[in-house]
Steps between C-alpha positions, in 0.01 A plus 500: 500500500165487649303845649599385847836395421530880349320648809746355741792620313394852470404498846866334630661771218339751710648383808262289681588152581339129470393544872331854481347363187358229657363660792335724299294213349464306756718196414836384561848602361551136314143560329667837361780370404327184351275765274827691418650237359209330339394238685191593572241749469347433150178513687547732831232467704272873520595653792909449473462607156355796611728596808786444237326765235426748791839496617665501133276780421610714832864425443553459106162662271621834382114593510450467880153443636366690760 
């Protein structure tokens, strides 16, 4: 399992769903569930890696960032 792939299931463990997910990075649900299941992603471009680490780190860092 890739970082992404581990992202997007700690994000859907804590209740959000492909949809919110994608919204949040500005793509569609098939592109989240395509990186949740590995077909894709092994080089996300900046700016949805980043929306996906800001949300992960809202929703699932124990250390959250002000």
């Amino acid at each position: 399992m890739n970082r992404w792939q581990k992202m997007i299931v700690d994000l859907k463990e804590k209740g959000l769903t492909q949809t919110q997910i994608a919204n949040a990075m500005g793509c569609s649900q098939n592109y989240v569930s395509n990186l949740e299941n590995g077909l894709c992603g092994k080089r996300l471009g900046y700016e949805k890696g980043e929306s996906l680490t800001k949300l992960w780190i809202e929703n699932c860092s124990t250390l959250q960032v002000a």
